[in-house]
Each structure stands twice: as structure tokens, then as C-alpha cells.
N, C-alpha and C positions, 0 to 999 in steps of 0.2 A: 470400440474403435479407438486409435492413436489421435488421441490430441494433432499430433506433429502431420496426421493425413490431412489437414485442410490447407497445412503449405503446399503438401504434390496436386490437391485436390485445382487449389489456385494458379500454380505454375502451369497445367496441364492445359487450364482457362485461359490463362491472359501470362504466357509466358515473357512477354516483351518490358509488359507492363512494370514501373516504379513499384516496388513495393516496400523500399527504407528509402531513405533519405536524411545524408547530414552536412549541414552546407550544401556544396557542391557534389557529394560523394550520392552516387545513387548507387541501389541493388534492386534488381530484377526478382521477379520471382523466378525466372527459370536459374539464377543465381543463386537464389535462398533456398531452393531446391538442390542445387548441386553442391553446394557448401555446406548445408545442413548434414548431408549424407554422409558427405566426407566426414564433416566431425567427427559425429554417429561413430566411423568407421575409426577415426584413431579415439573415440572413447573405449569402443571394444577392445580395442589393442591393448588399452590401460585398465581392462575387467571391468566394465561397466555392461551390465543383460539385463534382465530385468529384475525391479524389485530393486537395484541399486541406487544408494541416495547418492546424488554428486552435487555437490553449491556450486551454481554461481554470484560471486561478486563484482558486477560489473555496473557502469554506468549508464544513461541512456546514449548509448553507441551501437550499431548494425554486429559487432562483435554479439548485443547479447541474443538477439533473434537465431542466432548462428547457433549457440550455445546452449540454448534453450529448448530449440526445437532437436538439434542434436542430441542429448540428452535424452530430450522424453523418443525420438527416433532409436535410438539403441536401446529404449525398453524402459529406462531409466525411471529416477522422481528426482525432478529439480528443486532442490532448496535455494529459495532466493533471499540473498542476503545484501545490505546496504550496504556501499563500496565507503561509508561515512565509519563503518564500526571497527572497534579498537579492537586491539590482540584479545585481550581478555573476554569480550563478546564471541568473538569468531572461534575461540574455543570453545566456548560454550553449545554454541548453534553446531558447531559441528560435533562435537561429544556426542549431546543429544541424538543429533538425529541420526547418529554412526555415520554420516558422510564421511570418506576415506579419500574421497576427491575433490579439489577445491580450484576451482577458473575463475581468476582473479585479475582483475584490471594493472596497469604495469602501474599506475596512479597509486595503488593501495597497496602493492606487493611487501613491503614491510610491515607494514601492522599483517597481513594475510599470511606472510609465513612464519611469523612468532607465533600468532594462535594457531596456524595449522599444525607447526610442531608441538604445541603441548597437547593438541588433539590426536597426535599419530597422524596425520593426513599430509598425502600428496598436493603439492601446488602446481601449478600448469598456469604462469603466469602469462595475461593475453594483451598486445595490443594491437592497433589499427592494419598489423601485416598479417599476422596469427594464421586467418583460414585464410589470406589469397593465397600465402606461398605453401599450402598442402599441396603436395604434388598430385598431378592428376594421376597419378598409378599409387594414389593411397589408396586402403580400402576403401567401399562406398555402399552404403545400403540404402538401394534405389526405392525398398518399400518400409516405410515405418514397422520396425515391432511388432506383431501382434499384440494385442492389449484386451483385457478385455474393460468393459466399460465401469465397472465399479474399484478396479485396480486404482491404486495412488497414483497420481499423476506429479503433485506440486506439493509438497508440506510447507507452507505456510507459517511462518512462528507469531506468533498475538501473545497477550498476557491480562491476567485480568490484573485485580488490584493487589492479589496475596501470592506468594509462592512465585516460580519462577518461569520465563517464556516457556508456553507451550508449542506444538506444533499440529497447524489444524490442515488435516489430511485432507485435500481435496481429485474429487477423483476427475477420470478423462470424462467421464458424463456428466456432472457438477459443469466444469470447463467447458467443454462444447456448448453443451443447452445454455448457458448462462451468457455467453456470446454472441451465440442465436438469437436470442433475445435484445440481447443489445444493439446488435449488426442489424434485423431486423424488423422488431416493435420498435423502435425508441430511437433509432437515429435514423432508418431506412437506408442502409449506406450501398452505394455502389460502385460500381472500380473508378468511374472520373470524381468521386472523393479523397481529400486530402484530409487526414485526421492530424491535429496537431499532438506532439510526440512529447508535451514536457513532462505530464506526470510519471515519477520513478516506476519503471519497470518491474523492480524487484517488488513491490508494492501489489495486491488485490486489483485497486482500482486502474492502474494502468496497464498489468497483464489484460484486462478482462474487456477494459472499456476501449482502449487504446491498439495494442501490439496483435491480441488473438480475435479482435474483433476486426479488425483491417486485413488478418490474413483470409479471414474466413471468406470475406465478403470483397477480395483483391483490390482493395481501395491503396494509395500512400499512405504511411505512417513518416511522419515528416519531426525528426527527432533534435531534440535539445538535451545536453547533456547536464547542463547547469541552466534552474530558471534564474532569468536576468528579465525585466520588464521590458525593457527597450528592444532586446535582440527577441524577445517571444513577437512584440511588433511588426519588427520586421519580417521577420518568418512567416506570420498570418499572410502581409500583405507580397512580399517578394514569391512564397511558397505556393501561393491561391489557397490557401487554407479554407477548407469548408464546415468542418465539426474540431471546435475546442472544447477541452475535455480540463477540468483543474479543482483544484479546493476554494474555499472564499476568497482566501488572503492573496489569492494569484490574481481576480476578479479585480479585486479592490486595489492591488501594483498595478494591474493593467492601465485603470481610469487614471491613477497617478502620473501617469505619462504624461510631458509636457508634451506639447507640437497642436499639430492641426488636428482636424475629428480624422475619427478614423471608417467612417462609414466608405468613404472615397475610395480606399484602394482595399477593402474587406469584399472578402465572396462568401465571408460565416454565416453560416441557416440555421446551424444550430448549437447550443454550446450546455453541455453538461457539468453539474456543480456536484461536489458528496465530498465525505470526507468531516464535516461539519454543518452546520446551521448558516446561510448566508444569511446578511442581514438585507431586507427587502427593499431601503434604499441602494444598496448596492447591485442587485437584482435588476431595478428598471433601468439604473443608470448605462449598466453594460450594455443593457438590449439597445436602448436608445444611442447608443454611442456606437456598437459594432452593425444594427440592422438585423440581431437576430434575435431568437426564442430562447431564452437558458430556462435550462430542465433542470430542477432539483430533486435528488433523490438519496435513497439511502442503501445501506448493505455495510455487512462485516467483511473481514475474510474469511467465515469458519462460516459464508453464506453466497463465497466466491464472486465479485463478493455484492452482486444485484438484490435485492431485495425487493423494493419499490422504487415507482417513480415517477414523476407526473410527464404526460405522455404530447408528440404533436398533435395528436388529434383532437385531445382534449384543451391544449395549451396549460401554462403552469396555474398553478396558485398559487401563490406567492408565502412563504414560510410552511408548507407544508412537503414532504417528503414523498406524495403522492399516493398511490394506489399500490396494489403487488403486482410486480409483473406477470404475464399469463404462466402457468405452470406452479404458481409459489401463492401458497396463501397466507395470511398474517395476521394475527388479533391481539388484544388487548387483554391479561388478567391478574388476579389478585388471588394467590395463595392457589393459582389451580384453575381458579373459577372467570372465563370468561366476564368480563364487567361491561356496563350496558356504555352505548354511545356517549360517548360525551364526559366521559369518566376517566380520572388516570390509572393508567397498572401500568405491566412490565409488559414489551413486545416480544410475542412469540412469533415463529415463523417454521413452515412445512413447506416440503417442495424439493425439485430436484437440481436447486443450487444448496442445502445444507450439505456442510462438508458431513464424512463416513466420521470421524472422534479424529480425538486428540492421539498425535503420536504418542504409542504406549503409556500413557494416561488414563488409564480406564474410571478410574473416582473422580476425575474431574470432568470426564467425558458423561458418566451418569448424570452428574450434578447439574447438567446443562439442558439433557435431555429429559424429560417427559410425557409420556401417555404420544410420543413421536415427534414432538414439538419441540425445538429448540429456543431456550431462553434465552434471549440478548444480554438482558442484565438493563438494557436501555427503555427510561418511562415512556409514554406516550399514550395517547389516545385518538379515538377516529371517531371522524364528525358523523353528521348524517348522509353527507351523500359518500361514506366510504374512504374518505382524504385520511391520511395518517398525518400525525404531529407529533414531533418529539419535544420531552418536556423536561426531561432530566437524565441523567444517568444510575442506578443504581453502584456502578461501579468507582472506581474513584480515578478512573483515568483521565489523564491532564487532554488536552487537543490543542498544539502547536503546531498553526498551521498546517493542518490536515496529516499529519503526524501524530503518532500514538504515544504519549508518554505513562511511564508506569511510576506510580511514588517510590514502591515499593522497592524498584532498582534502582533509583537515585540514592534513598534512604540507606540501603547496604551500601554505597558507596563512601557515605558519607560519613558513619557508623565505624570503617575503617579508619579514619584518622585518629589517629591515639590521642588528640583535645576535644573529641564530641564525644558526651553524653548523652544527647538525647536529638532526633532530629526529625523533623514532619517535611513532606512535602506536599505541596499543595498549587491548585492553578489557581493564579491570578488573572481576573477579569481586564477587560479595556486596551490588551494590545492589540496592535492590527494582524497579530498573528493567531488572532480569537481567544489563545490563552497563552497569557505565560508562566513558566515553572521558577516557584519559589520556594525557599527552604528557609526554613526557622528552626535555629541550633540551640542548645542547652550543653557550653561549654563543660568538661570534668572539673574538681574542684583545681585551683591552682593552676589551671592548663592556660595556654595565649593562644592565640590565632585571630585572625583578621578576616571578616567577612569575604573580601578580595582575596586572602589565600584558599579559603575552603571551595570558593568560590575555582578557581586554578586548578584546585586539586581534585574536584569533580569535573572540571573540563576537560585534564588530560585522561579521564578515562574509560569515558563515556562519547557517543554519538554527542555531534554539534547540538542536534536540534533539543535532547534531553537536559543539558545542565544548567541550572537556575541561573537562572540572569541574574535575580535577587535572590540575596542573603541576606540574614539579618539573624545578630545573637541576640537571646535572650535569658532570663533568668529562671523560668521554669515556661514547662511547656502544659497549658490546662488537660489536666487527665480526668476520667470519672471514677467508680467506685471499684473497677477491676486493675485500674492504672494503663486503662486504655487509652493512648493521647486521642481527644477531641477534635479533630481537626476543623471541622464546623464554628470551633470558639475562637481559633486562631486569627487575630487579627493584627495584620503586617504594616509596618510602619508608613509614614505618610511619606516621606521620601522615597522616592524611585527607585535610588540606588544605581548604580553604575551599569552599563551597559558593555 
């Protein structure tokens, strides 16, 4: 089945009904059903059947639901891409994954059509008018695609710590079942729910938890383009906001809100956290301050990206990740071998959220899989009654603010400037962003530059969220017996450094 059948499935239900919202702007479903199609219909016009990758880069704006489900309705696989990334990234994403076709925010249109041209690809630059003024005598595909259920639906790009973003194929049955799950174990959602809309779209968690989980189950998805702490506030409370969904660091801006409590004018029951590890004073604090239950859980995208997760009927445990959701199972091992309770290894996971591999990857799509079990890469252990706990990462990826940083693309960035010779990145612990990315350089001999310019010069060409806040030079960087830098021995000056 078509992912994009639970919009006609829902218009067909509660055609009247809210189904985006931003500000003041509403769409119906029997609207997102008739705009979708349309899309659909001038994507075909632009060669888009099935099997074909087309990006969107958009923001959270009613444009991407339009886009999206358009897209996979003309048979499509949507690559979602961060309206944050530079020329040089959006070439890359689109290289890879051969997208030809690229619906881009008018916001971003200049970074999107330098990298779309050195990609060969089409731009289709979108804003706030885009699908109203399709005329109604565009074409129109009133029935989603045929699809069958293991076909791609969404390629995903993730990265581990070596080599370069991959893309993790998730299918239309990954997607469904994995929103099923969410729409109904875990939040119980119904059409007189209002799902709060801040986490990024283009993102796992908020396709999953968020945008396809509110279509399924015809609830509002009530959307923010940019999170600001104050204006999420007001939306809770102006919106009737019933299920907020975010990472820690959204958690912990929220409480930072000056004014009165906010139980007063909150109707939240329930509010879901991933993305990271909350910290457990920050866990009761929300509950206590909004009047509801926050549910921690975990999941990749290359796991669509639910996993586990502590449930309402069980209520949370606080620092744990929960259980697996029905359908997914998950254990703990060491070299292979299942390890007894209470013990740390790597989490593995089986089930019908693993994505099918990596785009055209096959050596690193093996490397992941095992005896059918997918490795995270991530430590943890589970207690007696069954709770999971994460405890470290094996991989070496940064997490700002529920945001995925790779050393590895920072490091090549940095590598490029003709006065570095040598250069580690690494996360640094204690910001309220849960980590921040720092880089420690080993100038060439004779060469100058300035903390503050390399710093600049990784800003302009990378995502906001990736470039090290701190820099800091030094004069050798500790390596071991292969001339492998240590990054574990690295330790970063006691000054902050510039923000």
C-alpha cells in the first residue's frame, strides 16, 4: 500500500476536519487531499512514476505535506533534505541519491539552485502560493500510485562516523506500521487531537511521530517553522495543543520561559522526548509544569525511526528508553552473542520499522546487518523487568540538540583550508544543547589563522547546527602507534571560547 492512502483514507473520514495548521492558516483534509493530487499530477508532468527520487527542501510549512505526500502519490521516493544545508551538501544529497528533481523553499532557493546545478537537477522553487494557484484543470491523481509495500518510500541520509552520508531506504510498510504504532500504542491519538508541529519534518522523528502520524489517525498537526520557546508557548496554549513531541533541549527552553505556570491554559496529556537522553530533572520538571506524562523513547532512522518506548499504560521510567514497541524486538550483544541482563553491549533491533539498506551501499548495508538483526552502533543494556538504557555510543557522532553531527564532515571541511594540518572534532559535554561540536587544529608549519577565522570558514559551509562553536589551536594533536589521532586524549582548553 501507498504511504500517501492514509491522506484519502482520512479526507474520505473527516473531510472537514483541520488537518495543518500555521498561524492562522488552516488545511483541511479534504484540501490535502485535493492539493496533494494535484501536485502528484504536475510532478508527472515533470517525469516523476515510480521508482523516481525527487528532494524536498522545505520548512515546517503546509507546502511540505503537499509535497510530500504528492511525491510518494505519483509513485515517487521522497528525499528529505534540511532547508539549513549549503550548495555543497545539496549536491551531494542529490548526486547520490540521483534525484533530478528538487522543491525547494523560496527561503533557501539560492544555496538550492547552485547545488542543484552542479547536480544536473531541476529546481521547482516553492512558496506559501505554490499548490493554491494550481489550477483546477491541472492534472489530478485521485488514487495514490500503486506501490507495493516493501518498494522505497523515503531515503533518508544518516552518517556514521567514517565515510560519507548514506541513505537509509525506508519502505511504505517500515512507514505505515511504524506510525501505527505511534498514532496508536503510544499516544492513542484521535481526530479532536492537536499534535504540536515543531520538530523538522525533513527529519525521522517528526515525519514519523508528528506529520504521518496525525494523518493516519486525522488528528491537527499544528506547525512551527522555526522553534522559538515563547511562540511554541503560545501555540500550546492559543492552539489547544494536546501531544508535544521535541528533543531535550526544547524541553528544557520551554521551562526557561519567563511568565506564569503554564498548567492554566495547557490541554497536553501527553508529550514525547528522542533524539537524545533527557536529563531526569528536566523530565519531572515539564510534567509538573505542563500537567502531563512525557514518554522517552528511542529509534534511528535507518529504524523509521521508533524503536522503543516507555508507554501510557505503563507510565515512564525516568532515564530509560523503554521497552520495544509491539512488532520490533531488541537485545543487547557482545561480538554476536546476546549478554545477560544487566550487562553493557551494542543494541540490536528486528522488526518491521528496520529500514530494507543503504542506498546502493551494499558493504556498509552488510556491515550493519547480522544473522537479520540490525546493529545501532549504540551501547546499552536492559534491566530485569525488560527497560532499555543507553550508555554510550560506539559511534562517534556529536548530538546537538537532537541533531546529528558527523566529525568526519566537519574534519573534511576543515582539512580544506590551506593552514590546517591536522584537525579532530569532538563533542563537548555541559551545553544545554546536550553537546557541543568542537575542533582542535594542528596549524602547517609557517601557516596563520585565527581560531575565529577557521571557525567562519567552517560556518559558511556547512549546516548552522554542525560548525564548532569552539576552536582551539594546538601544537600537536596525541596520536597512537598507527598515527591514529586519539580523540579520547583530547583535552580542550578551559576557556569557552567565543560563541
Amino acid at each position: 500500500m501507498n504511504l500517501a492512502f492514509l491522506v484519502v483514507r482520512s479526507a474520505r473520514a473527516h473531510p472537514g476536519r483541520t488537518a495543518l495548521r500555521l498561524g492562522d492558516v488552516t488545511v483541511s483534509y479534504r484540501t490535502l487531499d485535493q492539493r496533494s493530487a494535484r501536485t502528484a499530477g504536475l510532478l508527472r508532468d515533470h517525469g516523476v512514476g515510480p521508482g523516481v527520487r525527487v528532494a524536498i527542501m522545505l520548512p515546517n510549512v503546509p507546502e511540505f505535506a503537499l509535497a510530500y505526500f504528492g511525491v510518494l502519490r505519483a509513485g515517487g521516493i521522497v528525499v528529505p533534505m534540511n532547508p539549513l544545508l549549503k550548495s555543497g551538501e545539496i549536491a551531494y544529497y542529490l548526486g547520490d541519491s540521483g534525484a533530478r528533481l528538487l522543491l525547494c523553499w523560496h527561503g533557501c532557493a539560492d544555496e538550492a539552485r547552485t547545488g542543484a546545478g552542479r547536480a544536473g537537477a531541476e529546481t521547482i522553487v516553492v512558496g506559501p502560493e505554490t499548490f493554491d494557484e494550481l489550477p483546477a484543470s491541472a492534472p489530478s491523481l485521485a488514487e495514490p500510485t500503486a506501490r507495493h509495500e516493501d518498494d522505497t518510500a523515503v531515503i533518508l541520509y544518516t552518517s556514521g562516523t567514517t565515510g560519507e552520508p548514506k541513505g537509509a531506504e525506508l519502505t511504505h510498510a517500515n512507514l505505515i506500521r511504524n506510525c501505527g504504532v505511534v498514532a496508536t500504542e503510544l499516544l492513542r491519538l484521535t481526530p479532536d487531537d492537536v499534535i504540536f508541529g515543531g520538530l523538522p519534518l525533513f527529519h525521522a522523528f517528526g515525519q514519523t511521530c508528528t506529520l504521518n502520524a496525525a494523518v493516519r489517525s486525522g488528528a491537527c498537526l499544528t506547525l512551527l517553522p522555526r522553534f522559538d520557546a515563547a511562540r511554541a508557548r503560545g501555540v500550546i496554549g492559543e492552539h489547544g495543543v494536546t501531544v508535544f513531541a521535541g528533543v531535550p533541549t526544547v524541553f528544557s527552553r520551554m521551562l526557561r520561559q519567563p511568565g506564569p505556570g503554564a498548567r492554566s491554559d495547557s490541554r497536553l496529556r501527553v508529550s514525547l522526548s528522542g533524539g537524545a537522553a533527557m536529563p531526569v530533572h528536566v523530565l519531572h520538571a515539564f510534567q509538573a509544569a505542563y500537567d502531563c506524562v512525557v514518554l522517552e523513547g528511542y529509534g534511528l532512522s535507518e529504524t523509521s525511526p521508533v524503536a522503543s518506548f516507555n508507554t501510557l499504560q505503563a507510565g515512564p521510567r525516568p532515564g530509560s528508553i523503554g521497552t520495544p514497541v509491539p512488532g520490533v524486538a531488541m537485545r543487547v550483544v557482545d561480538d554476536g552473542r546476546e549478554v545477560p541482563r544487566g550487562e553493557t553491549g551494542e543494541i540490536a533491533v528486528r522488526g518491521h520499522n528496520v529500514m530494507k539498506r543503504y542506498w546502493q551501499r551494499p558493504e556498509e548495508t552488510a556491515a550493519v546487518f547480522r544473522d537479520g538483526w540490525f546493529h545501532t552502533g549504540d551501547l546499552g543494556r536492559v534491566d530485569e523487568d525488560g527497560y532499555f538504557w543507553i550508555v554510550g555510543r560506539k559511534k562517534d557522532v556529536i548530538i546537538r540538540g537532537g541533531y546529528n553531527v558527523y566529525p568526519r564532515e566537519v574534519e573534511d571541511v576543515l582539512y580544506a583550508h590551506p593552514a590546517v594540518a591536522d584537525a579532530a572534532v569532538i563533542g563537548l559535554p555541559g551545553s544545554d544543547l546536550g553537546e557541543e561540536v568542537g575542533a582542535a587544529v594542528v596549524l602547517r608549519p609557517g601557516a596563520r589563522a585565527t581560531a575565529d577565522e577557521l571557525r567562519e570558514y567552517v560556518k559558511r559551509q556547512v549546516a548552522a547546527y554542525k560548525y564548532p562553536r569552539r576552536v582551539w589551536i594546538v601544537d600537536a594533536l596525541p596520536k597512537g602507534p598507527t598515527g591514529k589521532i586519539l580523540k579520547r586524549d583530547i583535552v580542550p582548553p578551559a576557556e569557552p571560547g567565543r560563541r
